[in-house]
C-alpha positions, 0 to 999 in steps of 0.5 A: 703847424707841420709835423716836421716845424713841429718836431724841429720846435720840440728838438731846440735844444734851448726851448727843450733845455729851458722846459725840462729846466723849469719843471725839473727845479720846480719839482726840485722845489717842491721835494725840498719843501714836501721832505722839510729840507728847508724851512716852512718861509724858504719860499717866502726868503727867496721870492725876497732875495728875487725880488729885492736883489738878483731880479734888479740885476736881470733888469739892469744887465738887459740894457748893456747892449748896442742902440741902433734903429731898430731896437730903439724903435722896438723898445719905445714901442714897447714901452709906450705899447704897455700903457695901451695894453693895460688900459686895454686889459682894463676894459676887457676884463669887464667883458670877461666876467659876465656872470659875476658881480660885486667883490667877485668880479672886481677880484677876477678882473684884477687878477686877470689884468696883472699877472706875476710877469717879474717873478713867473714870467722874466727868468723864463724869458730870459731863459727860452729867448734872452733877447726879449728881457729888455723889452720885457722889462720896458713892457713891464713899466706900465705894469707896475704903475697900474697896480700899484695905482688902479689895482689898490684903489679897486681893492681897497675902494681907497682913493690913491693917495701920493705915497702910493708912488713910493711904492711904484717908482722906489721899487729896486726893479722899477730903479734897475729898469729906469736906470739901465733905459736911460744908460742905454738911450743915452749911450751914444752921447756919453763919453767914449771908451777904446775897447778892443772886441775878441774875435768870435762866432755870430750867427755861424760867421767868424768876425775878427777882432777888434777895436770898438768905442763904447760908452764909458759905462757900458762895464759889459765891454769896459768893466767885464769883470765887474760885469761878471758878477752882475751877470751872476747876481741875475742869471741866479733869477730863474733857479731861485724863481723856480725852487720858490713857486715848487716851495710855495705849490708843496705847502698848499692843498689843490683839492679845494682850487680844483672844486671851483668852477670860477677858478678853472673859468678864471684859468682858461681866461687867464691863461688862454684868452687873454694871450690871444687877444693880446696877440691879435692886439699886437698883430694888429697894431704892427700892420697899422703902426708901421706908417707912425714908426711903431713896430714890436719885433718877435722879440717884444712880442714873445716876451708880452705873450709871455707875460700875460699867461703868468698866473695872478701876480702876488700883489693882487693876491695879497690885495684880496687878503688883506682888504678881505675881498674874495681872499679864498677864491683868490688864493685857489685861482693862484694856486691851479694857474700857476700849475697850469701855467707851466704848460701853458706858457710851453703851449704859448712858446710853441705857437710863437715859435711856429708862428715866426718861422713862418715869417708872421712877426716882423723880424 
């Protein structure tokens, strides 16, 4: 990378905005928790309220946007990708792990495979490149049907049972996602609605007003102000993100996490290693699938990038507690990546950033 690409990435002002913004409200977080400003469970109430109500509505929002051919092309391949990248993680992370065996292994494994995309990964991304939550949140179906399946049953030994899929299809982000894929496959064969379109700015052009049709639930065009209050409902996902992981960081000791050879092996693997693979995956499959009608645009690519260098997801974690298979490595392999994370994601947007100015994704 040349200096000048370089100090242009560093001077964007969104990139430069969405960095100083997550480090800020986390340490914002953090002194709240440290000065008892909020309760002990203030991390726990508002990854809650992330969760169950103001991330379902990032979700949904991602989907009121135009069809056309390319994002329809991008986003079935990305969905159908992020069935072919879990299986793909699965496999690696059995290579990954040599030296451990047992509860050990199968622990860092599951860790590695399922990462907090949702509550890490989705307000950065919307926050650095809002373009890539849809995609994000297509990826993000495969996500939740493997670890809610392969990640219980290597946890529990218990054989998946049909009240599992309560769990995977009944969650408010997967019923947010689902809804808002098929409102927008579907838009161009819904009855239409006359909306007169304002006069604005795109991509440095004046374009003048106009009346365009949109499909009746479209309320980001039809219903505006209605939408208003969506957009507020899921923009309020990445402060609350942030205020939770800087609560959560103050309530635990790092000195224990920092002792541990396997959680900085973990972090590195994590962290750095598998967002390589998945890249070179992707890059890969690009150059190969272009002839099938497979394509994962910069968009899509940014946000799976980002995604697998989340820290473990607290579902998994939560599977190591509960099912008592390696509860304390667990929670020290959370604790250290989630710090590292930050940085390491800023890395990742970096390397991505260079690596599309210079024309490497399809555009």
């Amino acid at each position: 990378m040349n200096n000048d690409l370089f100090a242009k990435i560093l001077s964007d002002k969104t990139f430069l905005g969405a960095v100083v913004s997550t480090i800020f409200v986390i340490l914002t977080g953090y002194y709240a928790r440290k000065k008892k400003i909020v309760p002990e469970n203030g991390g726990k109430v508002l990854s809650n309220i992330l969760l169950n109500l103001t991330l379902p509505f990032l979700a949904f929002n991602a989907f009121m946007v135009p069809i056309n051919d390319k994002t329809f092309t991008t986003g079935l391949s990305t969905f159908a990708f992020g069935f072919i990248a879990y299986i793909a993680l699965i496999v690696l992370s059995f290579v990954l792990f040599p030296q451990f065996k047992g509860d050990r292994k199968d622990t860092l494994r599951i860790l590695t495979i399922f990462g907090s995309t949702t509550f890490f990964g989705l307000p950065i991304i919307d926050a650095i490149l809002p373009a890539g939550t849809l995609y994000a949140n297509l990826f993000n179906i495969a996500y939740r049907v493997f670890l809610y399946s392969y990640a219980l049953v290597v946890m529990s030994g218990a054989k998946f049972e049909r009240k599992y899929l309560k769990q995977i299809f009944l969650n408010p982000i997967v019923i947010a996602t689902f809804l808002g894929f098929v409102l927008w496959l579907l838009q161009q064969y819904a009855p239409q609605v006359n909306v007169h379109v304002e006069p604005k700015i795109v991509n440095k052009k004046f374009v003048e007003a106009t009346v365009s049709h949109f499909a009746f639930y479209r309320i980001d065009q039809t219903l505006p102000w209605l939408f208003k209050a969506f957009q507020y409902l899921g923009n309020l996902s990445s402060p609350l993100a942030w205020l939770a992981i800087g609560m959560t960081l103050a309530g635990i000791d790092l000195k224990d996490a920092i002792k541990e050879k396997a959680v900085w092996y973990y972090s590195v693997v994590k962290l750095v290693v598998v967002p390589a693979v998945m890249l070179a995956v992707m890059l890969l499959i690009n150059v190969v699938g272009t002839g099938f009608g497979f394509q994962l645009g910069y968009p899509a690519i940014f946000a799976i990038t980002v995604f697998m260098a989340t820290p473990p997801a607290t579902v998994a974690v939560s599977y190591a507690i509960n099912y008592e298979k390696e509860a304390e490595l667990s929670s020290n392999a959370s604790l250290l990546s989630t710090v590292l994370a930050v940085f390491a994601i800023i890395a990742w947007v970096i390397i991505l950033t260079a690596l599309n100015a210079n024309g490497i994704f399809p555009a």
